[in-house]
PDB file of N, H, CA, C and O in Angstrom:
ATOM      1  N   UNK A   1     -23.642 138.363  68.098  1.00  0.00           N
ATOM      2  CA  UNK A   1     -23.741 136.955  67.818  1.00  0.00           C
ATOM      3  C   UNK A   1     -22.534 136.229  68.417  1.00  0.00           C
ATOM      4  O   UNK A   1     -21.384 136.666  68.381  1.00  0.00           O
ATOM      5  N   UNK A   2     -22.947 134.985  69.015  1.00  0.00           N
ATOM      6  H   UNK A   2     -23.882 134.629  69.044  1.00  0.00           H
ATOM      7  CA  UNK A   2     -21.745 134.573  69.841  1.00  0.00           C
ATOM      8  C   UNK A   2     -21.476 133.265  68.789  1.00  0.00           C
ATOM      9  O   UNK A   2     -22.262 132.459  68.293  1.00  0.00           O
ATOM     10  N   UNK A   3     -19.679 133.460  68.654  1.00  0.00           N
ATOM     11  H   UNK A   3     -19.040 134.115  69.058  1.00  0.00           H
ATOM     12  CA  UNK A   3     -19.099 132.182  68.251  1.00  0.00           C
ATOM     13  C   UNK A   3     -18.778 131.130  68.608  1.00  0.00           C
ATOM     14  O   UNK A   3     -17.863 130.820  69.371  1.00  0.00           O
ATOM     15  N   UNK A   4     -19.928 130.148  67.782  1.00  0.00           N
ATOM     16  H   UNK A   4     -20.672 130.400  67.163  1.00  0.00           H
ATOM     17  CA  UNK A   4     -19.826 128.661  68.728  1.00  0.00           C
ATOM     18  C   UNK A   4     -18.847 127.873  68.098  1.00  0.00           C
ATOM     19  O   UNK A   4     -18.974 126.649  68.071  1.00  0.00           O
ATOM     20  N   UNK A   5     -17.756 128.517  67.522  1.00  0.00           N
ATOM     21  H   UNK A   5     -17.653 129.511  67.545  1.00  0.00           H
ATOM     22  CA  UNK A   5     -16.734 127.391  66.829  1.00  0.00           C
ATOM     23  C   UNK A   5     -15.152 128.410  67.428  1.00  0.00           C
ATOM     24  O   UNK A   5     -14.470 128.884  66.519  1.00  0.00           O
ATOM     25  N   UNK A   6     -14.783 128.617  68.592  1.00  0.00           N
ATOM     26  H   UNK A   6     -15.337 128.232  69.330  1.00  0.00           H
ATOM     27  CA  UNK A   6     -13.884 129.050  69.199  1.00  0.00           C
ATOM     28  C   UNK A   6     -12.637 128.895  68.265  1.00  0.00           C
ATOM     29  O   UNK A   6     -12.920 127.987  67.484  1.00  0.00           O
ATOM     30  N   UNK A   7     -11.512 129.324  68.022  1.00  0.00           N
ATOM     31  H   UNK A   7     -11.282 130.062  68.657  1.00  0.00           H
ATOM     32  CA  UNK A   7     -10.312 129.267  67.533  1.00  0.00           C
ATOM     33  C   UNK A   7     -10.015 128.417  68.501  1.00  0.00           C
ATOM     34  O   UNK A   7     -10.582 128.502  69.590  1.00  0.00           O
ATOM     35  N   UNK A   8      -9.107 127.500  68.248  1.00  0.00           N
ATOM     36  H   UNK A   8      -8.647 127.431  67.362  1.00  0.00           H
ATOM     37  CA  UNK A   8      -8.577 126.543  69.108  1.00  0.00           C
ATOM     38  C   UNK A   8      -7.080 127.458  69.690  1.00  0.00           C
ATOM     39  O   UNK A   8      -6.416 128.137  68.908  1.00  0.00           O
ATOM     40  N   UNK A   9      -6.771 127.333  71.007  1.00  0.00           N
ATOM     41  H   UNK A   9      -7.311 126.781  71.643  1.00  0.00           H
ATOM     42  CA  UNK A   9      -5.798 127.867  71.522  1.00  0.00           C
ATOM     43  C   UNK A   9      -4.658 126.711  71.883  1.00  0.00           C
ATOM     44  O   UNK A   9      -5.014 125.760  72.579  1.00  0.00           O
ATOM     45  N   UNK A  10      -3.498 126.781  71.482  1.00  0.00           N
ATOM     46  H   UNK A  10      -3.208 127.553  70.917  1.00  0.00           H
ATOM     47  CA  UNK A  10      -2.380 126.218  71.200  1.00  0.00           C
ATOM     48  C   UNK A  10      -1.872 125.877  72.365  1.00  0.00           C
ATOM     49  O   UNK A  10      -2.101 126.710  73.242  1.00  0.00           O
ATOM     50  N   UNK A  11      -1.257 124.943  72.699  1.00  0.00           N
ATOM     51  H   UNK A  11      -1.072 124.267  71.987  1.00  0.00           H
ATOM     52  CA  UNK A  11      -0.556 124.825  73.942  1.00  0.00           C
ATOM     53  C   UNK A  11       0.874 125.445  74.031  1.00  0.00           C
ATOM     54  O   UNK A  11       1.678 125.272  73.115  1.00  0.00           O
ATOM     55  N   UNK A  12       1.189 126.185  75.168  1.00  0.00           N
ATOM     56  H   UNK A  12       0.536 126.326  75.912  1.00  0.00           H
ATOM     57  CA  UNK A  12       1.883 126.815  74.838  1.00  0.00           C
ATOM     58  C   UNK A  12       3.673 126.045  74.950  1.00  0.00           C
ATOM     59  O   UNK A  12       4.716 126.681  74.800  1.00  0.00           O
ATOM     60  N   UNK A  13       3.580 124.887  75.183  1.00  0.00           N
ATOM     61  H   UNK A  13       2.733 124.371  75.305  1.00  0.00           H
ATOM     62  CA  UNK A  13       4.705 123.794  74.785  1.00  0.00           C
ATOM     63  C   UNK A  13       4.694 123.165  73.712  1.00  0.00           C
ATOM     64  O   UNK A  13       5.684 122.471  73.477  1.00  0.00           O
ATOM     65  N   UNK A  14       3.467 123.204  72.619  1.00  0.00           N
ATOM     66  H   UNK A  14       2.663 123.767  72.811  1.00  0.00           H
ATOM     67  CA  UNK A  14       3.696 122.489  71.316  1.00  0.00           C
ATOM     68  C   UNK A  14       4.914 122.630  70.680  1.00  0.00           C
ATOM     69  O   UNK A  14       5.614 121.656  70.403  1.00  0.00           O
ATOM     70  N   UNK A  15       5.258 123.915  70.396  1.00  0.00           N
ATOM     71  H   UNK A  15       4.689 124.706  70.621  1.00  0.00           H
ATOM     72  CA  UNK A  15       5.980 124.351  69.210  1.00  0.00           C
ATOM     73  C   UNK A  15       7.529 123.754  69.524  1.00  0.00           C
ATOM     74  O   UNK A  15       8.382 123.458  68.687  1.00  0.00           O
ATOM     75  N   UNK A  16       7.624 123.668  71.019  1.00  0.00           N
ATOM     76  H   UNK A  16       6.931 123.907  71.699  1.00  0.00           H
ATOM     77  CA  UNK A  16       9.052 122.953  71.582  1.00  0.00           C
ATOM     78  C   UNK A  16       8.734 121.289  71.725  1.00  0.00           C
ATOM     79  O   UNK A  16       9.268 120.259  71.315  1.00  0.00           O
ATOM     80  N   UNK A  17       7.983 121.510  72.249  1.00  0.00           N
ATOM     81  H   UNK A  17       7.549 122.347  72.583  1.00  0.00           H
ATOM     82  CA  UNK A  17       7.320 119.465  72.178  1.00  0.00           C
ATOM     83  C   UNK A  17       7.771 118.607  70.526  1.00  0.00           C
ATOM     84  O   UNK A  17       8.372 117.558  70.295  1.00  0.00           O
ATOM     85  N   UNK A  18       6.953 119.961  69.363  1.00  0.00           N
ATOM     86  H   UNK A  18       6.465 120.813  69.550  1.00  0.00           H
ATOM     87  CA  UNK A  18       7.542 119.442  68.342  1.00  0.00           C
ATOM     88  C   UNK A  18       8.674 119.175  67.776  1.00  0.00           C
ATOM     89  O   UNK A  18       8.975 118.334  66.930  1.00  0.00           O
ATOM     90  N   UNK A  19       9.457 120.206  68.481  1.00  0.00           N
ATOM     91  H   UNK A  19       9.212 120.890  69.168  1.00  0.00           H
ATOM     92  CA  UNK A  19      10.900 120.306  67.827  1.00  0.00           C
ATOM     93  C   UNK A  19      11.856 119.300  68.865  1.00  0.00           C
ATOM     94  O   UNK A  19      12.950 118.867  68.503  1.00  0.00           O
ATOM     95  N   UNK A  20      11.240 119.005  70.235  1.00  0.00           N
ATOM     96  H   UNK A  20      10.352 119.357  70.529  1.00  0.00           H
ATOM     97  CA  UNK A  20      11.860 117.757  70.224  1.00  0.00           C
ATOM     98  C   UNK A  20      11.805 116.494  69.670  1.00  0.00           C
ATOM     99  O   UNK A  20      12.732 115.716  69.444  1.00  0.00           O
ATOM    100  N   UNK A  21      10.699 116.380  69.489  1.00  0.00           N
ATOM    101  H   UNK A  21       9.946 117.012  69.674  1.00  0.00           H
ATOM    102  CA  UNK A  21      10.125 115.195  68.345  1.00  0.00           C
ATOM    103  C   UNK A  21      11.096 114.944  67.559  1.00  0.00           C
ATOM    104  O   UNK A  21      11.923 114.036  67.473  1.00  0.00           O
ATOM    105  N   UNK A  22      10.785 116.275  66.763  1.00  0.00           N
ATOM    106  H   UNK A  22      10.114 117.013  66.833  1.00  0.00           H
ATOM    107  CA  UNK A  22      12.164 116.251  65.115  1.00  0.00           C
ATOM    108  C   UNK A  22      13.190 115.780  65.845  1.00  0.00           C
ATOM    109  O   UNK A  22      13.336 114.558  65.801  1.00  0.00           O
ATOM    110  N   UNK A  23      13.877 116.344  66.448  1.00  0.00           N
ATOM    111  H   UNK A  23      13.758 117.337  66.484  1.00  0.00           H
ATOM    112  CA  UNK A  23      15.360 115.990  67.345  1.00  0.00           C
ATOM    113  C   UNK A  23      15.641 114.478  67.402  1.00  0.00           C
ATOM    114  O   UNK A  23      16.554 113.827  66.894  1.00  0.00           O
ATOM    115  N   UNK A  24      14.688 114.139  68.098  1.00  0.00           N
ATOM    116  H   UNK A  24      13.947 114.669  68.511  1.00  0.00           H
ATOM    117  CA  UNK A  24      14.535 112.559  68.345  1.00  0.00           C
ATOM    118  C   UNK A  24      14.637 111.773  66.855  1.00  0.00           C
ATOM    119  O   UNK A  24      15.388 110.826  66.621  1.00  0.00           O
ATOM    120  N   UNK A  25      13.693 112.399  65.905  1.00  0.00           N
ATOM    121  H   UNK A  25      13.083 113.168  66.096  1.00  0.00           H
ATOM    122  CA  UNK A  25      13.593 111.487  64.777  1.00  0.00           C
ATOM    123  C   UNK A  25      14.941 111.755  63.711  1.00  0.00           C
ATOM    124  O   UNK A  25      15.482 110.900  63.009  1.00  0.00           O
ATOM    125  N   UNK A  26      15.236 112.952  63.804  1.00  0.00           N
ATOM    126  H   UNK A  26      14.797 113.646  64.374  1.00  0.00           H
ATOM    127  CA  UNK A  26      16.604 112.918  63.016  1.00  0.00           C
ATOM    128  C   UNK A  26      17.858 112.466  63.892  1.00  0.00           C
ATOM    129  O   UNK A  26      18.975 112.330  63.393  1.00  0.00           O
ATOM    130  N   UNK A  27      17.608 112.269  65.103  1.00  0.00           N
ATOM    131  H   UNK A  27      16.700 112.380  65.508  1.00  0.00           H
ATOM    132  CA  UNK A  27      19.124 111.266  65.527  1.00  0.00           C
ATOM    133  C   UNK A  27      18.765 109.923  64.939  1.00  0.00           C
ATOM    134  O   UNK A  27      19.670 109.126  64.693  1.00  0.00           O
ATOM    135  N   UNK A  28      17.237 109.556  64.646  1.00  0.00           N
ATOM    136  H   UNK A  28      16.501 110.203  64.846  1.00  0.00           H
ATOM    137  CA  UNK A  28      17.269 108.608  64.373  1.00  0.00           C
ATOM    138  C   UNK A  28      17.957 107.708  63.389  1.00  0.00           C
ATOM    139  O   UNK A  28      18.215 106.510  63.269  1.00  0.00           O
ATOM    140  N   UNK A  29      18.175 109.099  62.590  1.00  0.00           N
ATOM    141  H   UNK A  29      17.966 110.072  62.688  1.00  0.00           H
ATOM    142  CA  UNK A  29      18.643 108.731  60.776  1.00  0.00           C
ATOM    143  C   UNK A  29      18.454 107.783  59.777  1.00  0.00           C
ATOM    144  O   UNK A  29      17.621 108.004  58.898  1.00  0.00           O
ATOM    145  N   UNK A  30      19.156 106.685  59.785  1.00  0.00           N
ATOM    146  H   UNK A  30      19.833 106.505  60.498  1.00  0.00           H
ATOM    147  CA  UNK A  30      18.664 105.506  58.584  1.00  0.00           C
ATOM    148  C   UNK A  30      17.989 105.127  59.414  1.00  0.00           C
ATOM    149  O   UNK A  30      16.912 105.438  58.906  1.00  0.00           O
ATOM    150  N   UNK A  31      17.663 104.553  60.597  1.00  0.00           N
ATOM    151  H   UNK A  31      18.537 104.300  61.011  1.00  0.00           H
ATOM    152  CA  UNK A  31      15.931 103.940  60.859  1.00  0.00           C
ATOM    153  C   UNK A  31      14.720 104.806  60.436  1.00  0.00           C
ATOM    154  O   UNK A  31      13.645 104.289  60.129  1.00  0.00           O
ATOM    155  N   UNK A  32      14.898 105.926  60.433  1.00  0.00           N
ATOM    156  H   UNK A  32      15.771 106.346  60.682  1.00  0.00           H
ATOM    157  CA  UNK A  32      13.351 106.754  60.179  1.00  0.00           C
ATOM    158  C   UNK A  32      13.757 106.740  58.713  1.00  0.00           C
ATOM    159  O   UNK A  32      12.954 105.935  58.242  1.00  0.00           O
ATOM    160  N   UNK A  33      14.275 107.019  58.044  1.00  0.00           N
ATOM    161  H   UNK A  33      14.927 107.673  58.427  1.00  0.00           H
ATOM    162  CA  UNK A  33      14.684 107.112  56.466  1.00  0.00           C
ATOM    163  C   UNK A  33      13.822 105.656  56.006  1.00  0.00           C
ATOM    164  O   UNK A  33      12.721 105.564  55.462  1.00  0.00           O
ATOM    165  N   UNK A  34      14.680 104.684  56.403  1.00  0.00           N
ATOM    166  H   UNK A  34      15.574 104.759  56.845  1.00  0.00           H
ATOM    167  CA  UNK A  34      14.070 103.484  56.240  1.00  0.00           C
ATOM    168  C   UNK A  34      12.369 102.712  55.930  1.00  0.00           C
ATOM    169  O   UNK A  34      11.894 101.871  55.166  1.00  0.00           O
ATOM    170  N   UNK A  35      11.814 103.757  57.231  1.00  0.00           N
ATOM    171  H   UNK A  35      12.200 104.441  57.851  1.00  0.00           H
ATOM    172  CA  UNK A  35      10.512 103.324  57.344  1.00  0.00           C
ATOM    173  C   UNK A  35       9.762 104.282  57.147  1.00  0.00           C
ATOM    174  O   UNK A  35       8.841 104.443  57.947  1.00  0.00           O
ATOM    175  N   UNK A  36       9.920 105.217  56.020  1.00  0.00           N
ATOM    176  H   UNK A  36      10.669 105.086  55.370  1.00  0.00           H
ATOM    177  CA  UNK A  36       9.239 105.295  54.698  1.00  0.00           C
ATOM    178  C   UNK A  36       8.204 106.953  55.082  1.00  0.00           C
ATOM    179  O   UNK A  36       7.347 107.606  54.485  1.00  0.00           O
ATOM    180  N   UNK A  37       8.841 107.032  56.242  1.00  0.00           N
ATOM    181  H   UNK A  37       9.537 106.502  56.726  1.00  0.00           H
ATOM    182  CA  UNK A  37       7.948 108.624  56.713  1.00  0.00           C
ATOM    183  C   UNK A  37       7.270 108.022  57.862  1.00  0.00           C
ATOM    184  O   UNK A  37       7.689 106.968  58.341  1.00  0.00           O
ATOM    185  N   UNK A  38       5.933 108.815  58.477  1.00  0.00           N
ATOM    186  H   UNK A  38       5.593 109.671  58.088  1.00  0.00           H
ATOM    187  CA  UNK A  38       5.435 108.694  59.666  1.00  0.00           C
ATOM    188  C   UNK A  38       4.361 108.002  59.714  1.00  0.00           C
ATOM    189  O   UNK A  38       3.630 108.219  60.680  1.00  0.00           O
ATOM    190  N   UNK A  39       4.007 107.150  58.885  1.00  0.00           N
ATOM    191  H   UNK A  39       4.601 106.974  58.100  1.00  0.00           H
ATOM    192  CA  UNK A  39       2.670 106.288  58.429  1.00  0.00           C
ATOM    193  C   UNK A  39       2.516 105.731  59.529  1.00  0.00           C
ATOM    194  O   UNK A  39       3.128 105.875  60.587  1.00  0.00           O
ATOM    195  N   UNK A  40       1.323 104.815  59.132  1.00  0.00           N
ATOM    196  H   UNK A  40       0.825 104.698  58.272  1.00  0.00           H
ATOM    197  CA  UNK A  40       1.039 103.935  60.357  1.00  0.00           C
ATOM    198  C   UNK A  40       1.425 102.266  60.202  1.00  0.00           C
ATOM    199  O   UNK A  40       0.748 101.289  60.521  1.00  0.00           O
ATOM    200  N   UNK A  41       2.527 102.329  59.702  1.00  0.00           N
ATOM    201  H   UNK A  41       3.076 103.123  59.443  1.00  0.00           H
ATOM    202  CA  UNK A  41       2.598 101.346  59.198  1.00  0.00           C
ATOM    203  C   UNK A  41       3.745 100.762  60.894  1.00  0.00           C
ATOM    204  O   UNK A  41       4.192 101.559  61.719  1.00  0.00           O
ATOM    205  N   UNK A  42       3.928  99.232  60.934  1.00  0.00           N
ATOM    206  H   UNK A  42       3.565  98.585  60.264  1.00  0.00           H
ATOM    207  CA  UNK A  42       4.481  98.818  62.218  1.00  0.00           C
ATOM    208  C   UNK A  42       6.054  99.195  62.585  1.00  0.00           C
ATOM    209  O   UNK A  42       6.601  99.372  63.674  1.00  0.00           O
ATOM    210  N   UNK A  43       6.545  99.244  61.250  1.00  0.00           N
ATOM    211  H   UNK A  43       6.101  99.100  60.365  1.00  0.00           H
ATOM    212  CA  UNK A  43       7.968  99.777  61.781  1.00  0.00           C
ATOM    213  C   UNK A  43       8.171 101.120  62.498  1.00  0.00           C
ATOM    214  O   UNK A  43       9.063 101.418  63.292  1.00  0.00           O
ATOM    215  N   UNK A  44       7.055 101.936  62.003  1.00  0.00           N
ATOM    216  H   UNK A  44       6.330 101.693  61.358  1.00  0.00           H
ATOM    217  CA  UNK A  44       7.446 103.365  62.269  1.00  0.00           C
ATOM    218  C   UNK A  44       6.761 103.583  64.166  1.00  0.00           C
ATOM    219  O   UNK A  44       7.305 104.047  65.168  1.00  0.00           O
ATOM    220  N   UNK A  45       5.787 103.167  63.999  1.00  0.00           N
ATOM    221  H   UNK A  45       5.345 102.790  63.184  1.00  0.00           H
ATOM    222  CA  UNK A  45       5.025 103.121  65.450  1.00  0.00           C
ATOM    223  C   UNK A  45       5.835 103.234  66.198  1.00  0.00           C
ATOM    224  O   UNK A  45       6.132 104.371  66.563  1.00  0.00           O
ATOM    225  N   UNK A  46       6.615 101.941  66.801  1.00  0.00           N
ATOM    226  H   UNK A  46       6.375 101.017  66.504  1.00  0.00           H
ATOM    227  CA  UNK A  46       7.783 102.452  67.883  1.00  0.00           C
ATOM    228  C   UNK A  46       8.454 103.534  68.046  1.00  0.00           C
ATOM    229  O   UNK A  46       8.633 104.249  69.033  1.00  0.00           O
ATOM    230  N   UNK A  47       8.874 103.595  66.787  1.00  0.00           N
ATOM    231  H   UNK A  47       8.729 103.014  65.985  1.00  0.00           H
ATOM    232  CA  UNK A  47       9.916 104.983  66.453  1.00  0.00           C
ATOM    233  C   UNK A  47       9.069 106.531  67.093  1.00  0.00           C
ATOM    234  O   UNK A  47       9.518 107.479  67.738  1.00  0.00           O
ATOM    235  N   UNK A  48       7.553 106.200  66.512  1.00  0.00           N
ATOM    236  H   UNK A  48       7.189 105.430  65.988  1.00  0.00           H
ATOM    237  CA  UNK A  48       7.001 107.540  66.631  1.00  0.00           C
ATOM    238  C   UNK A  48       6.949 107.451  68.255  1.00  0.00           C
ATOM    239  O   UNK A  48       7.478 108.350  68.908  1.00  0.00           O
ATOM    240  N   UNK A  49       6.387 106.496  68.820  1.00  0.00           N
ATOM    241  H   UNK A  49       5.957 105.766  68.289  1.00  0.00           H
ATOM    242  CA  UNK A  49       6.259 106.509  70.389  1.00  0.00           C
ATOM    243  C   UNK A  49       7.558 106.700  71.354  1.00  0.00           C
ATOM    244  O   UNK A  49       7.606 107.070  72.527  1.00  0.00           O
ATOM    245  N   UNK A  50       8.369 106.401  70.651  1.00  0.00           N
ATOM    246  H   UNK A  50       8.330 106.100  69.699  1.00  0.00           H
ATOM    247  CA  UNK A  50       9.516 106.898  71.312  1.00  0.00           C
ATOM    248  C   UNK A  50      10.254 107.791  71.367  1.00  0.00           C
ATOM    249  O   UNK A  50      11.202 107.929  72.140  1.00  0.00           O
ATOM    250  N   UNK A  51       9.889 108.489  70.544  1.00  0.00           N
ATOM    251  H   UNK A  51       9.119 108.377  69.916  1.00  0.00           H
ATOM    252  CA  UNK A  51      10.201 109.895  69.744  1.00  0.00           C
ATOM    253  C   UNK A  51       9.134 110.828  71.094  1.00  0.00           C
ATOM    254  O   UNK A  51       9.540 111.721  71.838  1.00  0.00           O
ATOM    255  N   UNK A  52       8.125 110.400  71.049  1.00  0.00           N
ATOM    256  H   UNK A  52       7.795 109.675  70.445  1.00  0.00           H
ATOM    257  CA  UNK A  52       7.024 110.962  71.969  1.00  0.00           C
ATOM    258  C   UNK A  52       7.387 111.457  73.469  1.00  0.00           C
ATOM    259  O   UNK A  52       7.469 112.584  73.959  1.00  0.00           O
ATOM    260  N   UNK A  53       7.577 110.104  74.019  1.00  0.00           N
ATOM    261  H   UNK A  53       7.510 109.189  73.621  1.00  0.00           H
ATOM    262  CA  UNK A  53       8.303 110.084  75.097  1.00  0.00           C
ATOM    263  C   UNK A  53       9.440 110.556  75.151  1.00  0.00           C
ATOM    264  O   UNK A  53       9.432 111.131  76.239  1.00  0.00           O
ATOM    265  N   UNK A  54      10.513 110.716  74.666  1.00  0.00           N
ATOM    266  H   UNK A  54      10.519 110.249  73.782  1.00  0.00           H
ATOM    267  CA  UNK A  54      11.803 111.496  74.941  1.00  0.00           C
ATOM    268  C   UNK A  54      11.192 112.742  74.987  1.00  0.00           C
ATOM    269  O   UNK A  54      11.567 113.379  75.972  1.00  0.00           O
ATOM    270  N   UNK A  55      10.267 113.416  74.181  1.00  0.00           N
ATOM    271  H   UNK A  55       9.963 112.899  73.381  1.00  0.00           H
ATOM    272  CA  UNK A  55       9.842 114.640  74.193  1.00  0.00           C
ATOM    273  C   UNK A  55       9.079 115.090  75.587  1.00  0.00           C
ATOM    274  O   UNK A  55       9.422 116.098  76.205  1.00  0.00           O
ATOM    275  N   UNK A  56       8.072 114.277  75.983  1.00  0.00           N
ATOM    276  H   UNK A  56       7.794 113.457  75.481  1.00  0.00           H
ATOM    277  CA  UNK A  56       7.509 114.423  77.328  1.00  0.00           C
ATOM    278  C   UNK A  56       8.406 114.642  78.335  1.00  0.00           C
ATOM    279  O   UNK A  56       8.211 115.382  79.299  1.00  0.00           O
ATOM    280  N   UNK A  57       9.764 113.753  78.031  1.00  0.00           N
ATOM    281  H   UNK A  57       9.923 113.152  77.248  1.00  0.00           H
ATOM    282  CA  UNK A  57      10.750 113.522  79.360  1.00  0.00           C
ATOM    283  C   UNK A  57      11.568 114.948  79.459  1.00  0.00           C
ATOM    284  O   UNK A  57      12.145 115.444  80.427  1.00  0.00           O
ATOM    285  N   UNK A  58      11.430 115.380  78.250  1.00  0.00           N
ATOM    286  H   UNK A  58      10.961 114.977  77.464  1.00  0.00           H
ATOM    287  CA  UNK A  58      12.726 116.638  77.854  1.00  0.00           C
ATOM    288  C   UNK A  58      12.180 117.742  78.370  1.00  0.00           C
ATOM    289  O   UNK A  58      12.895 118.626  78.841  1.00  0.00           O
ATOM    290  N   UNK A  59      10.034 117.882  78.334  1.00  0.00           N
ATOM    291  H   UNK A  59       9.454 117.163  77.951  1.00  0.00           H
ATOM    292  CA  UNK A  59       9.345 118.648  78.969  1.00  0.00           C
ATOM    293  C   UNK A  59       9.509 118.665  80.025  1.00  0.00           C
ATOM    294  O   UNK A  59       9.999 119.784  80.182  1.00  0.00           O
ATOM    295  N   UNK A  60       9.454 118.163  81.070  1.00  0.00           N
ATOM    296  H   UNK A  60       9.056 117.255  80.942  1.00  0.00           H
ATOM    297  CA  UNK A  60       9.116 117.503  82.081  1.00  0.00           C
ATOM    298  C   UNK A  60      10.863 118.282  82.815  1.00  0.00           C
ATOM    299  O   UNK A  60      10.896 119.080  83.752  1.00  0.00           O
ATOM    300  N   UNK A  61      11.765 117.894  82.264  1.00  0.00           N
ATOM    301  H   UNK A  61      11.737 117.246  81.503  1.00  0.00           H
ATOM    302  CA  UNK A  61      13.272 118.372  82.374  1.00  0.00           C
ATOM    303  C   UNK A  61      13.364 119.246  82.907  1.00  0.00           C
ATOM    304  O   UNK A  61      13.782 119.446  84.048  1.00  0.00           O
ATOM    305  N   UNK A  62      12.712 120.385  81.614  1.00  0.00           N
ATOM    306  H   UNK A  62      12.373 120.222  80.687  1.00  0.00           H
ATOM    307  CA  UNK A  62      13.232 121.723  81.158  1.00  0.00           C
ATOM    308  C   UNK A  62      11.934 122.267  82.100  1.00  0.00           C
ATOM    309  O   UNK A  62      12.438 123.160  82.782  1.00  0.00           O
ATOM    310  N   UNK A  63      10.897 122.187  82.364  1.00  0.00           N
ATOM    311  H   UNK A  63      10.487 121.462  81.810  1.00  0.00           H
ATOM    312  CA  UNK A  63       9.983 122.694  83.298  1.00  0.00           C
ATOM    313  C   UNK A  63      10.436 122.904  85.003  1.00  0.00           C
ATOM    314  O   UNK A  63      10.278 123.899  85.710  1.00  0.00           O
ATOM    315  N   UNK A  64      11.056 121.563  85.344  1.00  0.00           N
ATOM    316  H   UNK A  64      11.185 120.754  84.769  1.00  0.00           H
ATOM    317  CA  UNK A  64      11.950 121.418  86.378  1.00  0.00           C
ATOM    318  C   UNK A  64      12.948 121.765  86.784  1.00  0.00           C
ATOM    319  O   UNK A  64      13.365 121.660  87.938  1.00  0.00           O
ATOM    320  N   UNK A  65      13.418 122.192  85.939  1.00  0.00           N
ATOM    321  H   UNK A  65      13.079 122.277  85.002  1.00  0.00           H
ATOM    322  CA  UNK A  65      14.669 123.410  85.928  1.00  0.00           C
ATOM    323  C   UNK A  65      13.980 124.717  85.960  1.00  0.00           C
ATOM    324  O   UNK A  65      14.166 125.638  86.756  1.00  0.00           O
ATOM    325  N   UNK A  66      13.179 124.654  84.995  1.00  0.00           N
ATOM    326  H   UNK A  66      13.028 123.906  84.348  1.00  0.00           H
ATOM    327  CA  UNK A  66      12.019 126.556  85.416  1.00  0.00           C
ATOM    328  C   UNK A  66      11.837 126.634  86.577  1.00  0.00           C
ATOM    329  O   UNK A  66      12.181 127.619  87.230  1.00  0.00           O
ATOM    330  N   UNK A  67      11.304 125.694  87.031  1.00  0.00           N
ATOM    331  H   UNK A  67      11.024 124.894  86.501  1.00  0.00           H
ATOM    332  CA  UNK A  67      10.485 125.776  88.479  1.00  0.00           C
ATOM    333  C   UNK A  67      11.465 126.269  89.536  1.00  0.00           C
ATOM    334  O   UNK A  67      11.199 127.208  90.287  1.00  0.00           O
ATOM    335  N   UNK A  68      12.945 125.394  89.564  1.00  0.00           N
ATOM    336  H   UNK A  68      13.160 124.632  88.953  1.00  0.00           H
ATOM    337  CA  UNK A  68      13.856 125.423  90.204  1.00  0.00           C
ATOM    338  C   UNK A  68      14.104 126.805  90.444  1.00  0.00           C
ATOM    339  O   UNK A  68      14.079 127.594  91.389  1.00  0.00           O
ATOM    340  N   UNK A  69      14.372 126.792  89.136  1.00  0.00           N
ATOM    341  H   UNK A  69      14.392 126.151  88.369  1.00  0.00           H
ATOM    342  CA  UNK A  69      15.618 128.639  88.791  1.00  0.00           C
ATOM    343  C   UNK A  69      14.351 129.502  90.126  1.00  0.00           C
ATOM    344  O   UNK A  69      14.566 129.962  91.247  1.00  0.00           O
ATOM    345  N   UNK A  70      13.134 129.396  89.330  1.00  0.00           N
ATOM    346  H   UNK A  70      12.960 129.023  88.419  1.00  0.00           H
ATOM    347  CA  UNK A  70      11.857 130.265  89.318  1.00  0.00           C
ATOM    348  C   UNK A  70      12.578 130.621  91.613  1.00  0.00           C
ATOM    349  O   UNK A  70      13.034 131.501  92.344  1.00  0.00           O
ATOM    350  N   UNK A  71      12.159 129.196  91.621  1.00  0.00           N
ATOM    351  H   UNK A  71      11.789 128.482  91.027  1.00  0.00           H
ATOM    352  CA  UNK A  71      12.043 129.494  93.291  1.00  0.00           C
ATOM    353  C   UNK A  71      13.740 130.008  93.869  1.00  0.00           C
ATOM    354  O   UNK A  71      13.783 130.922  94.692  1.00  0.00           O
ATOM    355  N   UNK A  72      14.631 129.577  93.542  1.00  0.00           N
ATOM    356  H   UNK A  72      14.596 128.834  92.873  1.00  0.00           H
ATOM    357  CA  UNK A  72      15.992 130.099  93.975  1.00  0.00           C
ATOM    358  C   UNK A  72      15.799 131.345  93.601  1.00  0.00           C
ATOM    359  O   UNK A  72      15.994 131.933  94.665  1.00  0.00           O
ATOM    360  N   UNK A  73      15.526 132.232  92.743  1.00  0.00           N
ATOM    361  H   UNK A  73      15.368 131.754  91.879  1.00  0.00           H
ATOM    362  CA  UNK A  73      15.331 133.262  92.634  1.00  0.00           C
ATOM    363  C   UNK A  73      14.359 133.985  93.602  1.00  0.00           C
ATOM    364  O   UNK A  73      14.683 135.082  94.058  1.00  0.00           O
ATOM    365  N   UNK A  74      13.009 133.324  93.978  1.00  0.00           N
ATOM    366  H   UNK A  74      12.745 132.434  93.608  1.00  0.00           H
ATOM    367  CA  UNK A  74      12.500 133.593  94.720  1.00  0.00           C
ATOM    368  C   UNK A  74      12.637 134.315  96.024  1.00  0.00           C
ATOM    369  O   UNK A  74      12.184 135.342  96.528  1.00  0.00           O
ATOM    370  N   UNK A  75      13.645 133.117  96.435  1.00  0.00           N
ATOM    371  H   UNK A  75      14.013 132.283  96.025  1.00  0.00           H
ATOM    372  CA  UNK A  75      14.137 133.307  98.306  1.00  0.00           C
ATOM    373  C   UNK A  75      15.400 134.314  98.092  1.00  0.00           C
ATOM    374  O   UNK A  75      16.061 134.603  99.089  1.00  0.00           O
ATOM    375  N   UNK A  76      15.696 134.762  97.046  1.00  0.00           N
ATOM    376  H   UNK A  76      15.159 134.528  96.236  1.00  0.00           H
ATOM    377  CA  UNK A  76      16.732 135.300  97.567  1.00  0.00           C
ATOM    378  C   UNK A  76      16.705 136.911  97.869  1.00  0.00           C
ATOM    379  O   UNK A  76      17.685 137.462  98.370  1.00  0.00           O
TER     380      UNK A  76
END
C-alpha cells in the first residue's frame, strides 16, 4: 500500500535559519519584550520581517563562504 501522506522532509537550513531568527530577535531585547511575543499584531510584523531577512542574508553569507572554501580546496 502506497503512502499518500509523505512525511514532510525538512530543509536542511531550517534548524540554522531558525536560530538566526532567535539571534536577531534577542538582540532585539526591550523592543520584542515590548510587543507582547510574535502575534500578528502591527508592532511585531516589522520586527518579525526583519528578523527574516537578516536570516536569509546570514544564509546567503555562510553558503558563500561554503562555496568559496568548497572550490579553493578544489584547485588545489
Amino acid at each position: 500500500m502506497q503512502n499518500d501522506n509523505p512525511s514532510p522532509i525538512e530543509d536542511q537550513h531550517a534548524a540554522l535559519e531558525r536560530r538566526l531568527i532567535d539571534e536577531f530577535l534577542e538582540s532585539a531585547g526591550p523592543a520584542r519584550r515590548s510587543a507582547g511575543g510574535l502575534g500578528g499584531t502591527s508592532e511585531v510584523s516589522p520586527l518579525v520581517r526583519a528578523a527574516s531577512e537578516y536570516a536569509s542574508l546570514r544564509l546567503a553569507e555562510i553558503e558563500c563562504r561554503a562555496r568559496y572554501t568548497d572550490k579553493i580546496h578544489r584547485s588545489s
